[in-house]
Rosetta silent file (secondary structure, phi, psi, omega in degrees, C-alpha in Angstrom):
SEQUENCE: XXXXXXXXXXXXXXXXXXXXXXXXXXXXXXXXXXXXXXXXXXXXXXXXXXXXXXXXXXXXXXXXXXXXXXXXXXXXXXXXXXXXXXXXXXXXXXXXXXXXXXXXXXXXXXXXXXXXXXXXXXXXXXXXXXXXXXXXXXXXXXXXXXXXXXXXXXX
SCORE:     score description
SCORE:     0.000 S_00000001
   1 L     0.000  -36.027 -167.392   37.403  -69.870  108.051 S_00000001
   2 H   -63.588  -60.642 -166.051   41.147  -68.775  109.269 S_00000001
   3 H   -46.995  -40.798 -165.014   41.694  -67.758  105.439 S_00000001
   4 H   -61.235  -26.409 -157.765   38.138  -65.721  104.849 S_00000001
   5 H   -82.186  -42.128  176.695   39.167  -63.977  108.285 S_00000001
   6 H   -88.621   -9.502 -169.639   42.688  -63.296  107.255 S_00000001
   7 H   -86.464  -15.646 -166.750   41.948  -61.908  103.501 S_00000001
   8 H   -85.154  -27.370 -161.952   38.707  -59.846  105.193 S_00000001
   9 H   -77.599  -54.640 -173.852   41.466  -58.489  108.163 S_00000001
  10 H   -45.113  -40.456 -159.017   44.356  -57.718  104.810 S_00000001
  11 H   -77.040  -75.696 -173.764   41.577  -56.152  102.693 S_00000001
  12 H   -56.050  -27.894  148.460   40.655  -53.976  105.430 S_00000001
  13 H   -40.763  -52.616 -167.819   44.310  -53.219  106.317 S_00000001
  14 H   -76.213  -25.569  154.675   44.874  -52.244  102.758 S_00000001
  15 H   -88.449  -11.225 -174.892   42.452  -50.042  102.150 S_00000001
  16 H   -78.569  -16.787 -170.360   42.558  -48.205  105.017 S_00000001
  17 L   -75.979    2.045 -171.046   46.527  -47.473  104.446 S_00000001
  18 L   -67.754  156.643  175.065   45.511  -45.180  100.899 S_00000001
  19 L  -152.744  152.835  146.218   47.212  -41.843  101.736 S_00000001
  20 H   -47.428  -46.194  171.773   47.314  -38.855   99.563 S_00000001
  21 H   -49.905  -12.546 -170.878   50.763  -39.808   98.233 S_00000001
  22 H   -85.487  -29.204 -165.976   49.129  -42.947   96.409 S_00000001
  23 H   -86.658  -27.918 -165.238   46.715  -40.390   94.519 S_00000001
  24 H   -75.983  -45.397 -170.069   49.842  -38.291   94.019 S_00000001
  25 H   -80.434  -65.798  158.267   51.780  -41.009   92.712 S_00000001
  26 H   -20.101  -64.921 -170.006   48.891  -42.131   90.537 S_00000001
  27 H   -56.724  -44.474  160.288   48.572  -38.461   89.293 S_00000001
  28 H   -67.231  -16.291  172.365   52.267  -38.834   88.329 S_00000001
  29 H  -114.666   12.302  149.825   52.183  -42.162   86.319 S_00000001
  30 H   -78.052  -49.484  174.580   49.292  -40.657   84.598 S_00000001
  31 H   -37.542  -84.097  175.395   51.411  -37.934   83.641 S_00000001
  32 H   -24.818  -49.829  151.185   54.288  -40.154   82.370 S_00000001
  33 H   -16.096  -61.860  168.695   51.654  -42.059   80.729 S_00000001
  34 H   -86.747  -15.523  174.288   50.434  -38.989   79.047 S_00000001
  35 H   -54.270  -75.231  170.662   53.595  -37.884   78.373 S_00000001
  36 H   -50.911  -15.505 -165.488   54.269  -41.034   75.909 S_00000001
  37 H  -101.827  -18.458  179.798   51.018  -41.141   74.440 S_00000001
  38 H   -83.241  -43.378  176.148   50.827  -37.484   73.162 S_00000001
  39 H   -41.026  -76.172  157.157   54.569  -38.342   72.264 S_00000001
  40 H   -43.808  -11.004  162.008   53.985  -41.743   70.283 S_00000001
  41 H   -96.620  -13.248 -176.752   50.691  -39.885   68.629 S_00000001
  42 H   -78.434  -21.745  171.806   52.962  -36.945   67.453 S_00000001
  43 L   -64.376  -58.661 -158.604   55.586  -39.692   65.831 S_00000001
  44 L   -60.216  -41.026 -170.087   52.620  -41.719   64.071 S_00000001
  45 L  -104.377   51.563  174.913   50.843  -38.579   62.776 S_00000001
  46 L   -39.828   75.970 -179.509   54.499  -36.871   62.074 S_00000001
  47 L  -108.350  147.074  164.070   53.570  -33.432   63.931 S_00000001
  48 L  -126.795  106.931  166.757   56.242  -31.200   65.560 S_00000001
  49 L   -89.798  172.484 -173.919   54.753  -29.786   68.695 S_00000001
  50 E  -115.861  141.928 -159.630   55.693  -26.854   70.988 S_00000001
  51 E  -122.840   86.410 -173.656   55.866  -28.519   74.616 S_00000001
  52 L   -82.247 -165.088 -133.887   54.936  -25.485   77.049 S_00000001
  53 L   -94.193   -9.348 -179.375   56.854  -25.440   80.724 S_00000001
  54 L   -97.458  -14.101 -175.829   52.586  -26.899   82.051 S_00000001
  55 L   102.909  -27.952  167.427   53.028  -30.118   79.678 S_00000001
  56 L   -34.561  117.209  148.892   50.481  -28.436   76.801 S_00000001
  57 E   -77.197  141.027  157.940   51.346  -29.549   73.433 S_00000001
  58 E  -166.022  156.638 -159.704   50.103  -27.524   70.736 S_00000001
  59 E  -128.474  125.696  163.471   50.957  -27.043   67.165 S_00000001
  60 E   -86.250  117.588  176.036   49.925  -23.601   65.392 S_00000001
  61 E  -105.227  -18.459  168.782   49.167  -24.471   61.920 S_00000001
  62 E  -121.158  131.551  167.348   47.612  -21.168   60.452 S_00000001
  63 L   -68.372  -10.380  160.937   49.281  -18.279   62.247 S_00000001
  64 L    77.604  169.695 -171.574   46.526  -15.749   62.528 S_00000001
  65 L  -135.184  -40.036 -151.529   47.277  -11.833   61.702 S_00000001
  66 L   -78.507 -138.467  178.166   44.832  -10.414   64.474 S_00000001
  67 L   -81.825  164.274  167.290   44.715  -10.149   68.293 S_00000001
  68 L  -113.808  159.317  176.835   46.018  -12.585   70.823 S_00000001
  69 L  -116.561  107.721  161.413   43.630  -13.179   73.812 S_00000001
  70 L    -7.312  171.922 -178.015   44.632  -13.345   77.457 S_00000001
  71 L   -91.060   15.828  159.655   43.565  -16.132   79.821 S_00000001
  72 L  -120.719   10.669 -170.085   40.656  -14.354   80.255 S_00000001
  73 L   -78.296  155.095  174.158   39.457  -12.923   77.264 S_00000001
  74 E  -121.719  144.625 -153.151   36.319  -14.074   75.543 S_00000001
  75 E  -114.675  149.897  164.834   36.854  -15.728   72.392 S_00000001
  76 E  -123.754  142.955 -174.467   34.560  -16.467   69.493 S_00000001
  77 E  -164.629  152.980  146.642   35.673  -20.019   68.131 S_00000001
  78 E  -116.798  164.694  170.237   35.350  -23.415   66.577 S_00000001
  79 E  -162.850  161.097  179.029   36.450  -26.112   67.497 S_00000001
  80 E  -142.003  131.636 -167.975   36.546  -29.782   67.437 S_00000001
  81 E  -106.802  143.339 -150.094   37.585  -32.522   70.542 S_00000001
  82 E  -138.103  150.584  146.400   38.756  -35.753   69.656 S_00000001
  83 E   -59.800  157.535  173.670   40.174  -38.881   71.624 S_00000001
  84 L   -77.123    6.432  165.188   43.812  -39.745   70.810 S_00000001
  85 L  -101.961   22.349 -155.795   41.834  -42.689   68.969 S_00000001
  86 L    74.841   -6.609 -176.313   40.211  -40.414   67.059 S_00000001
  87 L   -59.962 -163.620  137.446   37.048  -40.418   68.487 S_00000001
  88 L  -128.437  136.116 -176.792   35.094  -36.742   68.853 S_00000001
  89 L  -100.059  -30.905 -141.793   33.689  -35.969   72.290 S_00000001
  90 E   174.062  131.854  156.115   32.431  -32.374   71.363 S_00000001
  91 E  -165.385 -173.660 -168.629   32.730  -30.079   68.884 S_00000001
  92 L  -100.621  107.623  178.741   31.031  -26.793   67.568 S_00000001
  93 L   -60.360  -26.074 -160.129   28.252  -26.646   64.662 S_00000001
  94 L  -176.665  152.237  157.894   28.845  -22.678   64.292 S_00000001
  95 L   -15.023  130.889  139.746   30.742  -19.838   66.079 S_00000001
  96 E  -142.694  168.052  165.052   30.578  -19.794   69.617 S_00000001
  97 E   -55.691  133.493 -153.995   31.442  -17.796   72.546 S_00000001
  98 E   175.340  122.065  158.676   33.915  -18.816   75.391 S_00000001
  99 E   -95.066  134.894  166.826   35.507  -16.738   78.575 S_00000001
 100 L   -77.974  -16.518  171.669   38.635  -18.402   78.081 S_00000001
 101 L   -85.004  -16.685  167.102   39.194  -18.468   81.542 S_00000001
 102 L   -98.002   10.829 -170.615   36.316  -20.716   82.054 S_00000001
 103 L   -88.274  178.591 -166.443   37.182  -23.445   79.877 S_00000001
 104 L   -67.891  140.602 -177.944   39.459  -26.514   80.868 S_00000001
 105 H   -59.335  -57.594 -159.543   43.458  -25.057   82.054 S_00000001
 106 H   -61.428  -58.940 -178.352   45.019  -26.890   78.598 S_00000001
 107 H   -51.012  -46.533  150.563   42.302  -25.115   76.557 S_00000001
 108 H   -60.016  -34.578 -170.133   42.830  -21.474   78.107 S_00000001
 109 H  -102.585    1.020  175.513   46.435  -21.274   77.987 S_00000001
 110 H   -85.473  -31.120  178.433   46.603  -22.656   74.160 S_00000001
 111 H   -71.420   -9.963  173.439   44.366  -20.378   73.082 S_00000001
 112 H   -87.968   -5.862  119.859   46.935  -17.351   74.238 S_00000001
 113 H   -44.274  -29.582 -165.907   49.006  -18.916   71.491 S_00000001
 114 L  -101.317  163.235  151.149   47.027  -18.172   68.959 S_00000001
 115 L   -98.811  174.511  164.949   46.047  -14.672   67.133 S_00000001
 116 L  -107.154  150.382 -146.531   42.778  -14.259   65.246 S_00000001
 117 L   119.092  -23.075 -156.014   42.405  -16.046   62.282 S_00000001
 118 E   -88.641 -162.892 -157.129   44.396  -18.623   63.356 S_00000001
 119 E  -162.133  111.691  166.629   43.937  -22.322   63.494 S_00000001
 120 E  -135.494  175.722 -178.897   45.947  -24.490   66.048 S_00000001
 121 E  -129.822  132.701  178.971   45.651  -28.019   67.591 S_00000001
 122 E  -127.820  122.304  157.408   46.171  -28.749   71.290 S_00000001
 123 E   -75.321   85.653 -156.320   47.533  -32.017   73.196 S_00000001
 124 E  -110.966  145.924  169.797   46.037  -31.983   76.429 S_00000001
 125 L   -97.242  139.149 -169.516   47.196  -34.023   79.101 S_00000001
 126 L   -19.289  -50.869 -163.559   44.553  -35.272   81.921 S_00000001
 127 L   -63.337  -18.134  170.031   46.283  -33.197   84.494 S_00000001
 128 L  -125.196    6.847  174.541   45.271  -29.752   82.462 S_00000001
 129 L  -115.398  -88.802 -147.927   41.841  -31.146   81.090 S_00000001
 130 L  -119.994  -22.371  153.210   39.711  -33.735   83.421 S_00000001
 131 H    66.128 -154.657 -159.655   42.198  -35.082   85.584 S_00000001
 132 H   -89.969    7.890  170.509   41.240  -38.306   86.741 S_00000001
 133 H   -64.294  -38.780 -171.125   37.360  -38.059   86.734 S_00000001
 134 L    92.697 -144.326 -177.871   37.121  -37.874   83.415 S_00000001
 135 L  -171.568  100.249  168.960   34.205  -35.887   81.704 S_00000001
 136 H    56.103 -175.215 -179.867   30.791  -37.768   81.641 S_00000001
 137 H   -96.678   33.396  159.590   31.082  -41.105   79.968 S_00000001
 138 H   -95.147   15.715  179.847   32.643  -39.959   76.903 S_00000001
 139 L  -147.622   75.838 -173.467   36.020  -39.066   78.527 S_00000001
 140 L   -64.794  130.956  163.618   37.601  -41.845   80.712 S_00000001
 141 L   -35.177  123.180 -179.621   39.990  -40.428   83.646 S_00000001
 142 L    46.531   68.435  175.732   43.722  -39.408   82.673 S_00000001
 143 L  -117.602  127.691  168.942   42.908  -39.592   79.311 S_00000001
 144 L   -74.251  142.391  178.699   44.753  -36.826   76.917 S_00000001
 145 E  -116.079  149.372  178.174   42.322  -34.915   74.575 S_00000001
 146 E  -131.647  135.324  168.120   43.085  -33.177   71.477 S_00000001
 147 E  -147.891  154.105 -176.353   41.056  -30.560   70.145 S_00000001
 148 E   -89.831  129.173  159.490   41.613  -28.510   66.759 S_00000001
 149 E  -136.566  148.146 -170.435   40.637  -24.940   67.081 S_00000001
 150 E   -86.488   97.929  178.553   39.817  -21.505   64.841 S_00000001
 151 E   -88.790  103.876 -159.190   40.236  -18.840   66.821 S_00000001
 152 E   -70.493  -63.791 -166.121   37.216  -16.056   64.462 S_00000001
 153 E  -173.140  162.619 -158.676   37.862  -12.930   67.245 S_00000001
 154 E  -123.911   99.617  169.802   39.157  -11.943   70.730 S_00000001
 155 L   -71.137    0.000    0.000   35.846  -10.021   71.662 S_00000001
């Protein structure tokens, strides 16, 4: 009885003691986390990414001739989003339409890389796509996402 009594009194210690620094701290060895895993997929798949100053990876592979669009410009696009196992979460059958400002933070600022025409790929880490919620059950919490995309026109 002494044991059930001291593991129910520890238990209850221990959760009550969570602080925002533990979620903080979390948020940070997710980073680190994502940091290597975007790294170690850019070795195996021997891509040279551009690492911007938010942790976005992204590699322009067709350079576009056209406009570039702001973080709020609406975009016509394809695109397609994959796990870093390859899986696809989402992707686009045809053209579609997109305030760039309402999409996911990784996805809006990559697209202000590109011009139209172009064709880039972005390494997003949890922390600028879905953080640690995830996204529905196809996207597990502090997961990095990749998505390829065509940017058609900056309406």
């Amino acid at each position: 009885m002494k044991i059930w009594l001291s593991l129910i009194c520890a238990l209850t210690l221990f959760s009550s003691c969570s602080s925002d620094d533990s979620s903080s701290e979390s948020e940070a060895e997710a980073f680190v986390r994502n940091e290597a895993e975007i790294n170690a997929y850019l070795e195996a798949n021997d891509l040279t990414a551009t690492r911007s100053s938010t942790g976005l990876y992204y590699i322009i592979e067709t350079e576009g001739t056209g406009e570039s669009p702001e973080v709020n410009s609406t975009v016509k696009i394809t695109y397609t989003g994959y796990l870093l196992n390859g899986n696809i979460f989402d992707q686009s059958n045809s053209e579609v339409e997109f305030n760039a400002g309402s999409l996911i933070p990784g996805f809006s600022e990559g697209l202000t890389y590109m011009k139209e025409g172009g064709q880039a790929l972005f390494l997003i880490p949890a922390r600028l796509a879905y953080g640690a919620s995830g996204a529905g059950g196809s996207i597990p919490g502090n997961t990095v996402i990749l998505f390829e995309v065509n940017l058609i026109e900056v309406l």
